[in-house]
Every structure is written in structure tokens, then in C-alpha cells.
C-alpha positions in Angstrom: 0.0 0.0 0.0 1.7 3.1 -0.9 2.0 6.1 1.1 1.0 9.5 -0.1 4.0 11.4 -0.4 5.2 13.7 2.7 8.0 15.5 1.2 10.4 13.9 3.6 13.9 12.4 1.9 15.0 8.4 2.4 18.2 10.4 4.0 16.5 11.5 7.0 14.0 8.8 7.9 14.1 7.1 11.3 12.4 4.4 12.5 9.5 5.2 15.4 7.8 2.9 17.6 4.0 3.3 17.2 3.4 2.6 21.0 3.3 5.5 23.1 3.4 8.8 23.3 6.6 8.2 25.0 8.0 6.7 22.0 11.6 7.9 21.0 12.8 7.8 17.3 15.5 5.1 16.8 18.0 5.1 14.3 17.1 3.4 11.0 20.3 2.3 8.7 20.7 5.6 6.9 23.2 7.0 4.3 23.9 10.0 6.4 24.7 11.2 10.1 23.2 14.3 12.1 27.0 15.9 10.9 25.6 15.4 7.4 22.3 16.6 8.2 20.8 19.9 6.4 17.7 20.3 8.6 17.3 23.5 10.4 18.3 23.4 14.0 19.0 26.0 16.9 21.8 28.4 16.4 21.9 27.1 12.5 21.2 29.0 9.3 17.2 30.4 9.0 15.9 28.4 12.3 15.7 31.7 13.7 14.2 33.5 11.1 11.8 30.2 10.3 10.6 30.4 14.1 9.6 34.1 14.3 8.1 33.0 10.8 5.3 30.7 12.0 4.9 32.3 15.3 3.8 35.4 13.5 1.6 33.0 11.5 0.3 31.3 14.4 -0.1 34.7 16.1 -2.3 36.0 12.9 -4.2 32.6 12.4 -5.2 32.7 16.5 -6.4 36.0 16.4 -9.1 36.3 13.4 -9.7 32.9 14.2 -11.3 33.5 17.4 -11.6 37.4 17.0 -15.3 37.3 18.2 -15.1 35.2 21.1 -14.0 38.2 23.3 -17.1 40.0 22.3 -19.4 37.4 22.5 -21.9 39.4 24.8 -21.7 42.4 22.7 -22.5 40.3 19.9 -25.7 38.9 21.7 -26.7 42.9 23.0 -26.3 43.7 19.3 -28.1 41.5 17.6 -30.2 40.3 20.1 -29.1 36.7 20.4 -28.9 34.8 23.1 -25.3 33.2 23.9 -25.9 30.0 22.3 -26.2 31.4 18.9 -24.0 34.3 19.8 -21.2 31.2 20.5 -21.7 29.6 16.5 -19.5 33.1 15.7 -16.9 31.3 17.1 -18.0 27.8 16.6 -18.6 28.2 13.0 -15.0 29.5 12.4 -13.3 26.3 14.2 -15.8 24.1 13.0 -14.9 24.7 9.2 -11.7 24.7 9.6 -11.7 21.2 11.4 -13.8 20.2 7.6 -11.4 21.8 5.4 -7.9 21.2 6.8 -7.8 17.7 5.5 -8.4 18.7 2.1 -6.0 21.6 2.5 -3.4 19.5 3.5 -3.5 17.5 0.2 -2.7 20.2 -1.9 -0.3 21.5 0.4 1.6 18.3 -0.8 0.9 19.1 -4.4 2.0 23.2 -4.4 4.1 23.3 -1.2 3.6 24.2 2.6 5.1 28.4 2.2 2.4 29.1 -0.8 -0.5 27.3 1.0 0.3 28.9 4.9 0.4 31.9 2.2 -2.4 31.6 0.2 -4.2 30.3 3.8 -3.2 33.4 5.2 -4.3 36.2 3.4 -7.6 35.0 2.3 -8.5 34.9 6.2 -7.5 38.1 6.2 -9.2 39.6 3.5 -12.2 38.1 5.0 -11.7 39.6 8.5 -11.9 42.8 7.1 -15.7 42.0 5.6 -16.2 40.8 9.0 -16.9 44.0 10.8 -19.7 44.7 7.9 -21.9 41.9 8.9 -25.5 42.6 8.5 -26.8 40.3 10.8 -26.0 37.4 13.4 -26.1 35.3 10.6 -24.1 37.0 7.7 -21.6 37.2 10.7 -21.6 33.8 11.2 -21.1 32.7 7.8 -18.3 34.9 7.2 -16.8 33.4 10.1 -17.0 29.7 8.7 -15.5 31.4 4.9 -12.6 32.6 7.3 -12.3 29.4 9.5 -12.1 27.5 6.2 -9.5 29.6 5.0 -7.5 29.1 7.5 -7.8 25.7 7.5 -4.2 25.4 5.2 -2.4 26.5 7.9 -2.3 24.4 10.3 -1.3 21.1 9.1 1.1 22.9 6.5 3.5 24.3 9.4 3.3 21.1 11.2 4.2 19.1 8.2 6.9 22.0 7.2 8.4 21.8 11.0 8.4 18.2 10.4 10.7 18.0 7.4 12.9 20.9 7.4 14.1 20.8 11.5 15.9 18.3 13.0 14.1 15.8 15.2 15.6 16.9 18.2 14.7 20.2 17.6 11.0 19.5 16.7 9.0 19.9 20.0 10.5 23.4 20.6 10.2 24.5 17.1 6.6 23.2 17.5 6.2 24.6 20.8 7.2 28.0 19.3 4.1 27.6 16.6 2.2 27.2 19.1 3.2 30.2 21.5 2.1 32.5 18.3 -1.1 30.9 18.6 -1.2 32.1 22.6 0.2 35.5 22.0 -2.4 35.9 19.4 -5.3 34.6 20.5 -4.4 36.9 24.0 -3.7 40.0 21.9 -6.5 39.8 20.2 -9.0 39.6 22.9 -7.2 42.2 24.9 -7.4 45.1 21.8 -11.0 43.5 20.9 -12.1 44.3 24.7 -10.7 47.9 24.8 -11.3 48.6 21.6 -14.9 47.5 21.8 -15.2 48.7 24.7 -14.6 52.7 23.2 -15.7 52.4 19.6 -17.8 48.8 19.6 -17.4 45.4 18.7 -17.1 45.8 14.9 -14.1 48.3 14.9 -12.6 46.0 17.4 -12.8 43.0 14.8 -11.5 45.8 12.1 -8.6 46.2 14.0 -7.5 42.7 14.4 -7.6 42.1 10.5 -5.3 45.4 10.3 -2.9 43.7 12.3 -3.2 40.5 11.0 -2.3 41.9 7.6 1.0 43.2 9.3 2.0 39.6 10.3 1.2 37.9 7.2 3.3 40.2 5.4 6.3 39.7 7.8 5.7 36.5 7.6 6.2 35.9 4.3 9.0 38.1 4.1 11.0 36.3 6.8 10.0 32.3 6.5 12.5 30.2 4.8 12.1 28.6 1.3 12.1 24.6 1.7 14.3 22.5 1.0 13.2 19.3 2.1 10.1 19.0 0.1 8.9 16.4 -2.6 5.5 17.4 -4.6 3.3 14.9 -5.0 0.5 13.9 -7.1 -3.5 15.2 -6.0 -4.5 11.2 -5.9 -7.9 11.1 -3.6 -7.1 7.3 -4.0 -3.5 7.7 -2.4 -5.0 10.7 -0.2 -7.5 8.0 0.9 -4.7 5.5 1.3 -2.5 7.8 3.6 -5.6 8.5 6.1 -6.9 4.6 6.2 -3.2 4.3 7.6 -3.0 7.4 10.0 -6.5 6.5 11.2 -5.6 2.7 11.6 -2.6 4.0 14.2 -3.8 3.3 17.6 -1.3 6.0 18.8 -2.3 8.5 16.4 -5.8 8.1 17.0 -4.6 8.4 20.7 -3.4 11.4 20.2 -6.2 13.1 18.2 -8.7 12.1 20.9 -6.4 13.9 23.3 -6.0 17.2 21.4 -9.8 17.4 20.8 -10.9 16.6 24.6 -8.2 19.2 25.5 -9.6 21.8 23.1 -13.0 20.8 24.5 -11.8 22.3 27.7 -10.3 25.7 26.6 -13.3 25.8 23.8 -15.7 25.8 26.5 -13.7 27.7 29.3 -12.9 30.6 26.9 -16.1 31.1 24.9 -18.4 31.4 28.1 -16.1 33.2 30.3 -16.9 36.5 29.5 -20.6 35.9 29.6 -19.5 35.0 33.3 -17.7 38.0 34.1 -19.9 40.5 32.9 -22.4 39.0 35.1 -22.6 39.6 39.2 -21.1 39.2 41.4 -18.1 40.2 38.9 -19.7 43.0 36.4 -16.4 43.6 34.7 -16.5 46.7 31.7 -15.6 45.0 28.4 -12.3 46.2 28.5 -11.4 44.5 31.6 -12.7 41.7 30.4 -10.3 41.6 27.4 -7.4 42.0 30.3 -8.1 38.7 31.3 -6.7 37.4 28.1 -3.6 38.4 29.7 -3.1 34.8 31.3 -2.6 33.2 27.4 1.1 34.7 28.6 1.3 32.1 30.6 0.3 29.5 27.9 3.1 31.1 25.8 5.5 30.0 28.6 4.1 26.4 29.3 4.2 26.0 25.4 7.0 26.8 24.5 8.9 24.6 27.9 7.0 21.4 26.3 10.4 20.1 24.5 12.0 20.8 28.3 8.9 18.7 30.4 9.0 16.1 28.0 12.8 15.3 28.2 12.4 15.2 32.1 9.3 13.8 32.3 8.9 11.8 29.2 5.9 12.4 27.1 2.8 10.6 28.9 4.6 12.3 32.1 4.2 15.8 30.4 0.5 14.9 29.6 -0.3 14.1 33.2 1.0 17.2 34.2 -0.1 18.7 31.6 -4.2 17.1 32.3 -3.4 17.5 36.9 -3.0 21.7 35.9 -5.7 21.7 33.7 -8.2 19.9 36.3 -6.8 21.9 39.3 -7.5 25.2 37.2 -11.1 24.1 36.2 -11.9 23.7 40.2 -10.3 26.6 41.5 -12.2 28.8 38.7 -16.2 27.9 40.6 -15.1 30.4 42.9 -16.1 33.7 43.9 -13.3 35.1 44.4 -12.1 37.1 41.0 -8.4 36.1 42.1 -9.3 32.6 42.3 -11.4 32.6 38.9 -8.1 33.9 37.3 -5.8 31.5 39.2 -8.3 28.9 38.0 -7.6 30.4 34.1 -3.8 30.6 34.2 -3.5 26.8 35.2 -6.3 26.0 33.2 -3.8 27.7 30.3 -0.9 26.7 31.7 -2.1 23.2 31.3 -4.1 22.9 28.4 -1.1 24.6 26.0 1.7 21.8 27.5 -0.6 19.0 26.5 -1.4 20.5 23.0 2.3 21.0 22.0 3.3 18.0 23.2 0.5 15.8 21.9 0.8 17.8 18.3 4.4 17.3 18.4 3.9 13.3 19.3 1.8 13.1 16.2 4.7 15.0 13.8 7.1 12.3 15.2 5.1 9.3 15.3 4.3 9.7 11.4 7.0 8.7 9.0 4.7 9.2 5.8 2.2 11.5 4.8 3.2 14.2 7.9 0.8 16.9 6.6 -2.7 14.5 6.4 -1.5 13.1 10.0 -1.4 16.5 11.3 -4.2 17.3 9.4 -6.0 14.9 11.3 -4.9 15.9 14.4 -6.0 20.1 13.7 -9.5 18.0 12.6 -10.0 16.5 15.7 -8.3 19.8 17.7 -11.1 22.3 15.9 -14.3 19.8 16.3 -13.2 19.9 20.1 -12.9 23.7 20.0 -16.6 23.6 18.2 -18.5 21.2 20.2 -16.2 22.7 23.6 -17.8 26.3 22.8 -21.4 25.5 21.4 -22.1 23.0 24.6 -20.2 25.1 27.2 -22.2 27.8 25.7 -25.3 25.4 26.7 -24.2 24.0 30.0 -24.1 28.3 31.1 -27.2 28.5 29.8 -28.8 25.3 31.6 -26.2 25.3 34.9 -24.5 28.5 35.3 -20.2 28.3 35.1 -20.8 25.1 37.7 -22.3 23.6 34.4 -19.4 24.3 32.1 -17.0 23.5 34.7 -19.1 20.2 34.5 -18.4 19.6 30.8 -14.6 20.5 31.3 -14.4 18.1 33.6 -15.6 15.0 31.7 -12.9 16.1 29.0 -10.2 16.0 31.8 -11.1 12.8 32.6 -11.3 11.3 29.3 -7.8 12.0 28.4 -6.6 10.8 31.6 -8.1 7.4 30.6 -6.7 7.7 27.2 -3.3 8.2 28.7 -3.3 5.5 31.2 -4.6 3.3 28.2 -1.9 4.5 26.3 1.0 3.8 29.3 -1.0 -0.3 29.6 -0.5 -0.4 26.3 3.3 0.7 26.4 4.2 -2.0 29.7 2.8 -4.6 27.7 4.4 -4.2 24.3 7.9 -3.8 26.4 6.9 -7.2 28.6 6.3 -8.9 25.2 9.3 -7.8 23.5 11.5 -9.1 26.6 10.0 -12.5 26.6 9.9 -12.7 22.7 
């Protein structure tokens, strides 16, 4: 059964163990050494400029993705919807890119990963600036799902692009970095969507966010690297078809996508009703205090970008439980009163929910040897229908239970991936018992 083509050369395969999360890379028989080696790594040629690249991306993508999730009760005020239908602005965004990434992803291994993130790119953000024209709760929403779909090539293009032009030692924290764009935007843009809303109204504040991403996109393109490691392939559905039988028939990988979604559930659901919440008593926060809050995604900068660190100290299923224990502590701490405690509750809700997605993404990057950019593709699938279905029922649980009912839904998330991951360490003992009596 052939493999769709990833773009990766027979020169710098290695051989991984589909067990675990915790599974390390071991040498294949391979005609060169790391000496030998033209990957990017730290301190080499471009990986500087290539980081600040896709954090700018990531930075961009974050903020018009959820650009509206800030403003979710000035939304409702406007319009007159209630926060259930106010939440499908965001929803709709996450939830079309979660349908249109695999797809993306395929022609991202026809035309290349720099012209799709490109291409990706400035659609969304010619679309965020028809965003603060929307007519109607419902114009609003389907420019949202036209933007989260054109985002949808960015995702699994930089993970696949990560994947074949850095070193695999250098992976997690060159993915970690990806991922810190995608805190310090989706923080910056709440934080000038609350003030600015909160002096000139919601649809300047969504202006301004597509000014900025415009800004980022070009410097983006101006500073990321041409690759060097890619193959195009052929637009087969048949071999697309192939490559995600094979993905999907990966226990591990499937693993991993369940975790990324039930995280994403989580922050989906923690982020989209929380300023419903705040505005409310016995808080009554203005908007642009509010927006402040955002202030803790600083924090999932941090944790995201120490994932390469946790993991080679705690191994990767140890960096999960660490990762799931903040996560948990955060979502209990936050059904407090006490504003202090609420954002305590938020930063290790962040904290924790940014450590698990960098190193689960990261795991799936490694674990696939063919086809990197439909295994990621996967896992951003799986990652958006968890921030969809995290932000419409969190959305639902406020309405029906107050925070105690979102909390609630957060909760059962937690706990599935801490059954997923003990499955996954089971799994792990008894493939190492088997091999030592084999």
C-alpha cells in the first residue's frame, strides 16, 4: 500500500515505535549522520528567522480565528441573540476549519507548505476585514466559517513543514514556538478586541484585528525560509484515501487526536463562556477588563514553549499528566467567587491545556513517518471539532447550569484523556513485557 508522499527524503528517515506517546525515534540504517544533516536546528542557518516566521503565522491565524469570542456578549446585545447562537461566531470558524484542513493539507503536498500557509493566510484576512460589515447574526456567522475555512491550510502545513525541514531533536520546541504565536495571538486579540470594543464597539474591534493580521502575514512571508526538504506529490484522492486509512488505523495516532480534541474541548468551553460570566454579578467587569483577562494566554506562551523541556524530564505521557493535573486543578479553582481565584483557575487551566497540546501535536509529527501533513491534518481535525462542540455545549451547559455547568463539561474532557493516557502507558508495559519475553 503506498503512502502518499510527505516531502520527507530516504536520507533522514528514522524508524519510530508506534506505542506511546513516550516513544523515541531510533536510528534506521541511513546513508547519512546528524553531521551530514541539512535540517534547520538551533543556532543554524534560517531556524531563527523560520521560528519568528510561524509564530507570526500562528499569532495571525489565532487572532481572526477567534476574533469574536471576546465580544461574544456584545455580539448577543447587538443582535439580540442569546449566547448559544451568539457562540456559533466562534464555533462556526473552528468548525470549518476542522472540515477543510484535510483537504488543504493534500494540496499543500501538491503546491508546497510556504504558498499554502500563504495563500491560507491572506484570504482569512481579506475576510476579517468584511467581517466587521456583517449585517446580521447570521451574515456574521457565515463569514466566520468562509474565514475558518481559509485558515484551515495552515495548520497542518506548518506542522508538516516543521516536520521535514528541522531536526528531530529540535522538533518539540520549534513546534512549541508555533504554538506560543497561537497564545500571543489569540491573547492580543482579545485584549485590543475588549478595549477597543469597549470605546468604539465590537465591529471596529474585529477591524482592527484584521489590520494587524495583515501586518504579520506580510512579515511572515518576508521572513520564512524557502524549503528545502520538500517532494511534490500527485492530487490522488485514492492515495489521499490510502495515507488516512493508515493514519487512522494507528492506535497511537488516533490516541493522540482524541487527546488534542478533549483538550480543546476544555479551553473551547472555558474561553467562549467566560466573559458571559464575568460580565455578570457578582463580577460586572466593563468589556475592557474583560479583554485583560486574556492576559493569562502569557502564561500558555510559557508552558508551550517549555513542552520540549517537560518532556525530556518527564517523558511524554509524564508531560500529559502534568499537563491534564493543571488543567483539572485550574477548572476547580475557577467555581469560585473570588475574581483572584477565577483567574488562578484560568492561568493553570492555560498553563495546562497549551503543554498538553504542544506535546501531543508534536507526538503526532514524530510518530508519522509518511504523509506528515494529512497526520497532522487529522490531528488540527480532531483539535477544531473539540474547540466547536467545547464552545457551542459550554455555551449550553451556562445557559442550563451557570459556570458550575461548564466547569461540569470540562471536567468529563479531563477525565477522558486521563483514561486515554493510562490506556496508552498499559498499552506501552505490555508491548515492552512482550518484546523481553519474545
Amino acid at each position: 500500500m503506498p503512502p502518499a508522499s510527505s516531502g520527507a527524503t530516504a536520507s533522514h528517515a528514522v524508524a519510530r515505535t508506534p506505542s506511546s506517546p513516550d516513544s523515541q525515534p531510533t536510528a534506521a540504517p541511513i546513508e547519512s549522520t546528524a553531521a551530514h544533516d541539512t535540517r534547520m536546528a538551533p543556532g543554524g542557518p534560517g531556524f531563527r528567522r523560520m521560528s519568528f516566521a510561524l509564530f507570526l503565522a500562528g499569532m495571525a491565524a489565532f487572532a481572526l480565528l477567534y476574533s469574536t469570542q471576546a465580544l461574544l456578549p456584545l455580539i448577543s446585545a447587538d443582535f439580540g441573540a442569546s449566547a448559544s447562537t451568539a457562540s456559533w461566531t466562534v464555533s462556526a470558524a473552528t468548525g470549518a476549519l476542522a472540515l477543510f484542513v484535510l483537504p488543504l493539507s493534500a494540496l499543500s503536498e501538491r503546491y508546497g507548505r510556504r504558498t499554502l500557509m500563504t495563500v491560507s493566510l491572506s484570504v482569512a484576512v481579506a475576510v476579517g476585514l468584511l467581517v466587521p460589515f456583517a449585517p446580521s447574526v447570521g451574515a456574521l456567522i457565515v463569514l466566520r466559517a468562509v474565514q475558518g475555512a481559509a485558515l484551515a491550510g495552515l495548520p497542518a502545513s506548518a506542522m508538516a513543514y516543521l516536520a521535514e525541514e528541522v531536526r528531530p531533536k529540535a522538533l518539540v520546541a520549534a513546534i512549541g514556538m508555533f504554538v506560543a504565536g497561537n497564545s500571543i495571538g489569540g491573547m492580543s486579540g482579545r485584549i485590543v478586541t475588549g478595549w477597543a470594543a469597549q470605546a468604539w464597539g465590537w465591529r471596529w474591534a474585529v477591524g482592527v484585528v484584521g489590520l494587524l493580521a495583515v501586518v504579520c502575514v506580510l512579515a511572515f512571508r518576508a521572513l520564512l525560509p524557502a524549503p528545502r526538504h520538500f517532494t511534490p506529490g500527485t492530487l490522488s484522492p485514492k492515495s489521499l484515501g490510502r495515507t488516512v486509512r493508515s493514519h487512522l488505523s494507528n492506535p497511537l495516532l488516533c490516541r493522540l487526536y482524541a487527546i488534542g480534541a478533549l483538550f480543546m474541548t476544555v479551553f473551547g468551553a472555558v474561553y467562549t463562556v467566560i466573559g458571559y460570566r464575568l460580565s455578570e454579578a457578582p463580577f460586572s467587569l466593563p468589556q475592557g477588563v474583560i479583554g485583560s483577562i486574556f492576559l493569562v494566554y502569557l502564561v500558555g506562551t510559557a508552558s508551550s514553549a517549555a513542552a520540549g523541556k517537560l518532556v525530556a524530564r518527564l517523558g511524554r505521557r509524564g508531560a500529559l499528566y502534568l499537563a491534564v493535573s493543571t488543567t483539572a486543578g485550574g477548572l476547580l479553582l475557577s467555581l469560585s467567587d473570588s475574581l483572584v481565584m477565577v483567574l488562578l483557575g484560568l492561568v493553570l487551566i492555560t498553563a495546562g491545556f497549551f503543554a498538553g497540546h504542544a506535546v501531543a501535536s508534536s507526538s503526532v509529527s514524530r510518530t508519522a513517518t509518511t504523509g506528515r501533513a494529512q497526520a497532522s491534518a487529522l490531528y488540527q481535525s480532531a483539535y477544531y471539532v473539540g474547540s466547536s462542540v467545547g464552545g457551542t455545549l459550554g455555551a449550553m451547559a451556562f445557559h442550563a447550569g451557570g459556570w458550575g455547568g461548564t466547569v461540569g463539561l470540562g471536567v468529563l474532557a479531563v477525565v477522558g484523556v486521563v483514561s486515554i493516557t493510562l490506556y496508552g502507558s498499559r498499552v506501552a508495559r505490555v508491548e515492552r513485557l512482550t518484546a523481553r519475553t519474545a
